[in-house]
GUVODREN-211842 format. One record per residue (C-alpha): residue in three letters; x, y, z. Coordinates in steps of 0.02 Angstrom, whole numbers, plus 32768, in hexadecimal, padded with zeros to 4 digits. Last residue first. Example, Ala and Ser with C-alpha at 12.3 -4.5 7.8 and 13.67 -1.06 7.14 Angstrom:
<zakes>
ser82AC7FCB8165;ala82677F1F8186;
</zakes>
This chain:
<zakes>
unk1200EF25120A;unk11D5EF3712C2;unk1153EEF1130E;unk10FAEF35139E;unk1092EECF1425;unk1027EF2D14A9;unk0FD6EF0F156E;unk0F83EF8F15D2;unk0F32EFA2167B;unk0EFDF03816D0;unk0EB4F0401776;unk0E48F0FB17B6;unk0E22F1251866;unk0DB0F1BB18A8;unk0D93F1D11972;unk0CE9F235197D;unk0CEAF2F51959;unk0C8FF36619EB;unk0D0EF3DD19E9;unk0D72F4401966;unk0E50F417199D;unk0E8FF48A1A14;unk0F38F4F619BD;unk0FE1F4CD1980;unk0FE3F4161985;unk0F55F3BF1946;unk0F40F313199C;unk0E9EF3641A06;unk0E2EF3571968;unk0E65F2A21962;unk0E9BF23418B5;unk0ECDF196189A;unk0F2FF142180A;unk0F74F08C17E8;unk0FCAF07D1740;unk100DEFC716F4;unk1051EFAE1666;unk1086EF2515E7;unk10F2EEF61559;unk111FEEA314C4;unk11A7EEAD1444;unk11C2EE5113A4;unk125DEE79132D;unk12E7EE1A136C;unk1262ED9D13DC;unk1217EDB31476;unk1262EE6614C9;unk120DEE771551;unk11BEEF1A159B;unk1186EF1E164D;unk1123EFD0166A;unk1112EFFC1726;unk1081F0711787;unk1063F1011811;unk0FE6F17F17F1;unk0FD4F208186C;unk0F47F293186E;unk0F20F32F18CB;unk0E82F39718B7;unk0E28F43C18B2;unk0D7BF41D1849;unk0D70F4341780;unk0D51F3811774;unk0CE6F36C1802;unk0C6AF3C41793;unk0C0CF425180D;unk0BE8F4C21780;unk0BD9F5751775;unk0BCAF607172F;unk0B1EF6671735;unk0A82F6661717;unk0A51F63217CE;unk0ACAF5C81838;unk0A57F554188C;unk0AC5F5001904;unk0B10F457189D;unk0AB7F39718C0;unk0B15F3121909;unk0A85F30A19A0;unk0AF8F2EB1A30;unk0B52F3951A2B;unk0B2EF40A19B2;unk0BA5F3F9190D;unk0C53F4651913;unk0C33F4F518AD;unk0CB8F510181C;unk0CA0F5C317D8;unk0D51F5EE17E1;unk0D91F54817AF;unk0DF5F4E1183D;unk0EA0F4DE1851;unk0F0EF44A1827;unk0F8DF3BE184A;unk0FBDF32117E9;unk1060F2BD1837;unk10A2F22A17CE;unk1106F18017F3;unk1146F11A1771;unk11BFF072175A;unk11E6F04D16C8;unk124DEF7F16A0;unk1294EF5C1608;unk12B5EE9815DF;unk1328EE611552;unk13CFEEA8154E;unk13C2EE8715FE;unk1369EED516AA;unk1361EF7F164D;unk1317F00316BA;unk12ACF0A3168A;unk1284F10D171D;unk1200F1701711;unk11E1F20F1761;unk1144F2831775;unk1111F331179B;unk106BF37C176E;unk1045F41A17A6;unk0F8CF4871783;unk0F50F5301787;unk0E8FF547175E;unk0E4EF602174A;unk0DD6F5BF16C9;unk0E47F62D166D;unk0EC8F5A61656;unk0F5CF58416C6;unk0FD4F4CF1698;unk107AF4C716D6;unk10E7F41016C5;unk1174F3BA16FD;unk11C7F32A16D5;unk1250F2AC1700;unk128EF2271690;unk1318F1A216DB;unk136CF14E1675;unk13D2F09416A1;unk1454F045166A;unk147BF03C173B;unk152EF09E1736;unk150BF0D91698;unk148EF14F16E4;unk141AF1A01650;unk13DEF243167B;unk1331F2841623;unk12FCF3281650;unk124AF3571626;unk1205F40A162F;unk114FF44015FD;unk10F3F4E5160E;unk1037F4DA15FF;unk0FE1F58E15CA;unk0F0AF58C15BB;unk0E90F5DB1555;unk0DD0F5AD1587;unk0D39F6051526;unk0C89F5ED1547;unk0C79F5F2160D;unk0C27F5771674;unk0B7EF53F167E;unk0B60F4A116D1;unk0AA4F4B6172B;unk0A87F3E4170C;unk0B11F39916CF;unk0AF2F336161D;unk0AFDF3CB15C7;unk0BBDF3E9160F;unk0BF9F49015DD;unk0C86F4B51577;unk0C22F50014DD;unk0C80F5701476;unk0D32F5AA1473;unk0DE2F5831498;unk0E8BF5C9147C;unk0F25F55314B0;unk0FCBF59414D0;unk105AF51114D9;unk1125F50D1520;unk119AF4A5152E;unk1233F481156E;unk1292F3CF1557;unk133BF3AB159B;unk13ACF3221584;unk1430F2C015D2;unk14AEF25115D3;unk1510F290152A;unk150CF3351564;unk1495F3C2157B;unk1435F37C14D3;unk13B7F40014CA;unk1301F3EC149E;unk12ACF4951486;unk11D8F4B21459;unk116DF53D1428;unk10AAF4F71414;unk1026F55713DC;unk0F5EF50A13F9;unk0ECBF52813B6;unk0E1EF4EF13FD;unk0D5AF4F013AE;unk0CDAF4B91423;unk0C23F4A113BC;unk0B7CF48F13F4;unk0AEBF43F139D;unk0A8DF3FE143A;unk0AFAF41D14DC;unk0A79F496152A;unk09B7F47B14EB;unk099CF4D51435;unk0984F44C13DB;unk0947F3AC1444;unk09C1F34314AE;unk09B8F28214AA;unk0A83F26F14A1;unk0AC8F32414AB;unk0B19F3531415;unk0BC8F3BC142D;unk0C3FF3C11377;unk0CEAF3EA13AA;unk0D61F43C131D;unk0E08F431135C;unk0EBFF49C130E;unk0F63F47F132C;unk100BF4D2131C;unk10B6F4961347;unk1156F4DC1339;unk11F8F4841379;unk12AEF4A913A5;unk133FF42513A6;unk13E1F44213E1;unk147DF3A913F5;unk146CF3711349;unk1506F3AF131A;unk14DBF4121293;unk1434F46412E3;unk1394F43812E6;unk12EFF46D12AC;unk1238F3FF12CB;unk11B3F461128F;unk10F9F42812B1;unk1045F414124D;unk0FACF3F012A5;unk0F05F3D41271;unk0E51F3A112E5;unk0DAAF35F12CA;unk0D48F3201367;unk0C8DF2E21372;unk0C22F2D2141E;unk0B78F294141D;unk0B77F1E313DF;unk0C46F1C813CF;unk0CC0F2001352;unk0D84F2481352;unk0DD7F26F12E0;unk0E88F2A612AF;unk0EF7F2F81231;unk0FBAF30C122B;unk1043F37811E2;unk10F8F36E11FE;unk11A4F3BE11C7;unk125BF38611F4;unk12F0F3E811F1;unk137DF3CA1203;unk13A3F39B114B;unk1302F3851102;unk1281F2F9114B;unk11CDF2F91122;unk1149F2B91177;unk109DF26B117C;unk1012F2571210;unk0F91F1F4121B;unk0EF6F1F912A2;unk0E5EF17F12C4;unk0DE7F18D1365;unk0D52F10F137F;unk0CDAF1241416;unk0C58F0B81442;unk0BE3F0B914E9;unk0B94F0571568;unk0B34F0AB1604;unk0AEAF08416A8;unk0A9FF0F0171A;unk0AAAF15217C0;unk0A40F1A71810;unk0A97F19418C6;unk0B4CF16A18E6;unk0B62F22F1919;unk0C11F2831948;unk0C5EF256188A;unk0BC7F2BC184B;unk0B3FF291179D;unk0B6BF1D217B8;unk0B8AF180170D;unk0BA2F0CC173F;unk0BE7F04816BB;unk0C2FF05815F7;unk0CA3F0841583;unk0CDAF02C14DF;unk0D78F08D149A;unk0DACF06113F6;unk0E54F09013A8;unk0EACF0CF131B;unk0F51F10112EF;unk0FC4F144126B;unk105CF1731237;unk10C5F19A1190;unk117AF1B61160;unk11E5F21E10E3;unk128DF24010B9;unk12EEF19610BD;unk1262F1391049;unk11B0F1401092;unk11D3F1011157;unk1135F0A21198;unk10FAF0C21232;unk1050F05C128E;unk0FFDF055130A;unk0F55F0021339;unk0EE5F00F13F0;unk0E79EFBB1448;unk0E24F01114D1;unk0DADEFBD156F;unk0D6FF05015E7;unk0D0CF0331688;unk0CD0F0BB16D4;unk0C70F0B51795;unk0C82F034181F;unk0C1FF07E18A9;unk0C23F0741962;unk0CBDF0E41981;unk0CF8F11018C2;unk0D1EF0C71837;unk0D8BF0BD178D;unk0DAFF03D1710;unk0E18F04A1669;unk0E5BEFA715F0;unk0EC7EFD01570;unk0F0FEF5C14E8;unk0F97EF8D146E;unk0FD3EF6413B1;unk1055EFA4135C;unk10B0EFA612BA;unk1159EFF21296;unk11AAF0161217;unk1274F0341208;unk12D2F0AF11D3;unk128BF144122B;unk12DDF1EF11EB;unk135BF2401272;unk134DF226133C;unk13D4F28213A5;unk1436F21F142E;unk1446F21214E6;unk14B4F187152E;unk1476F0D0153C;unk13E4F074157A;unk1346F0E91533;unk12AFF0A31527;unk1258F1411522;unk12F1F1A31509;unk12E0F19E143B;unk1241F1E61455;unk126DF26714AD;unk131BF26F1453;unk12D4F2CA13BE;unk122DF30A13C4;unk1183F28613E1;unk1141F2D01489;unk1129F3821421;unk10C7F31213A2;unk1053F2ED1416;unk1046F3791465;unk100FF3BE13A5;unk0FA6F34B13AD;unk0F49F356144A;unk0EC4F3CA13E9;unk0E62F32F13AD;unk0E51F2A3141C;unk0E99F29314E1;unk0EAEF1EB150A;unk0E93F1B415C5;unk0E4FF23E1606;unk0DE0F2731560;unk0D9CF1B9157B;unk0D6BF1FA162A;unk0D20F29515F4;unk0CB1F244155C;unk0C62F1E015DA;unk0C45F248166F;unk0BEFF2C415FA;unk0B6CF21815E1;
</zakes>
């Protein structure tokens, strides 16, 4: 059942991930998503917006399909007045398929269904260049339970051109093995996270822009997996990711590119790169066309134990550390996938994406991927509507 709740944390992180969230949302990021002219700053919202989206997850490996994942989703923004606005979603992920206990073992494994519903709003308030945001969120299925804050800064200067942004967070994770008694690992626990957020968006001129960020995270309690048997890692987990987006747009071809790069090390001893680029292409005034293609690299956790060969199951590690959670393995991974957007009617848009991703211990560059790991591949499909109004 652990493989559950990871894999819907994969696809949408709950709780602490919004203050990230709100990071992704600071002027001219999210005014460059569907960017087809020259860079710009992003004031008050004037219009609302409602939105609805579709996702549909499956993963497998050799001999075995595994996860599948099937999420609607609801959005919605609705600007109060010219100095305040409010957002909110909520969606439903129903989960279910094979939960084998190692990716290199088909063996023992059963099938599962499960629920998960996640809700969040957030409301702010715009002064004169500056803009101020809180949030809440939750997140609720059978044995795991998420309650999370965040409130962000957004400061920039007179001509729009420099915009810096504080973010703070806080999670409260509630841990309750399904069928466990008191006392037994993963019954009753709690994870509780914070995260601090410094963040710069500079306009470098009016074709591109330039994001930098930066987030700490503190975490503590129970990070084990109860569902894993001999998973015991440790108890508190900080971690440092350092993000940097360009986005150039090339008049020559209407078109922006966004390139990324990102830096994540936590005291699991784990050091991670992501680097992707998108390439966002109008074919009309009508159609939008996004190509992606993303590289995911990283080391493996100190007390990561690759499982013993041909059995699945993990050395006998004592009373220690340790765990043979793929997971927490050395690995590289490449998605590749396109979005088509179409513009249907003045204020209707639709649109739909495609993500492909498949991940090797021997695609990490930088170092020999952990052994003994079968072939993991991952499809996502999705498919929304938004109205504007």
């Amino acid at each position: 059942m652990a493989e559950q709740f990871e894999s819907k944390r994969l696809l949408r992180p709950a709780g602490r991930g919004a203050v990230l969230s709100a990071a992704l949302a600071l002027p001219g990021v999210a005014g460059m998503a569907g960017l087809t002219g020259p860079a710009h700053a992003e004031g008050a919202p004037t219009e609302g917006v409602i939105a609805y989206k579709y996702l549909y997850y499956k993963d497998s490996q050799p001999g075995l399909d595994r996860i599948t994942v099937s999420s609607p989703s609801l959005y919605a923004l609705l600007p109060l007045g010219s100095e305040w606005s409010i957002e909110g979603s909520g969606v439903i992920d129903t989960l279910g398929g094979a939960t084998p206990r190692w990716y290199s073992s088909v063996s023992s494994a059963s099938y599962m269904s499960e629920k998960r519903r996640a809700e969040d709003v957030r409301v702010a308030r715009y002064f004169h260049r500056t803009v101020v945001g809180v949030g809440v969120a939750h997140s609720k299925e059978h044995d795991y339970e998420s309650k999370a804050f965040s409130g962000d800064v957004r400061i920039s200067t007179e001509d729009n051109n420099q915009t810096l942004t504080l973010g703070l967070g806080h999670s409260n994770d509630t841990i309750d093995k399904h069928g466990g008694l008191a006392g037994e690992p993963g019954v009753g626990e709690h994870k509780r996270t914070t995260d601090m957020l410094v963040g710069l968006t500079q306009v470098v001129t009016p074709d591109d822009i330039v994001l930098v960020n930066l987030t700490h995270t503190i975490g503590s309690g129970y990070y084990s997996d109860p569902y894993k048997q001999n998973d015991n890692r440790p108890r508190q987990r900080d971690s440092i990711v350092l993000l940097g987006q360009w986005n150039h747009y090339l008049e020559r071809y209407g078109a922006t590119a966004r390139m990324s790069y990102r830096y994540y090390t936590d005291t699991f001893r784990i050091h991670a790169h992501t680097a992707e680029l998108e390439w966002v292409q109008p074919i009309n005034q009508k159609v939008v066309v996004t190509p992606n293609v993303r590289y995911y690299a990283q080391s493996s956790a100190f007390f990561y134990f690759d499982p013993i060969a041909a059995t699945g199951f993990p050395p006998d590690w004592g009373t220690g550390y340790g765990t043979a959670d793929q997971r927490l393995s050395a690995f590289g991974g490449i998605t590749l996938g396109t979005k088509v957007s179409v513009q249907v009617a003045p204020k209707w848009t639709v649109d739909a994406k495609v993500d492909y991703y498949e991940q090797h211990s021997d695609w990490r560059i930088g170092g020999k991927g952990s052994s003994g790991i079968e072939t993991f591949r991952a499809q996502w499909y999705e498919l929304g509507v938004s109205y504007k109004f």
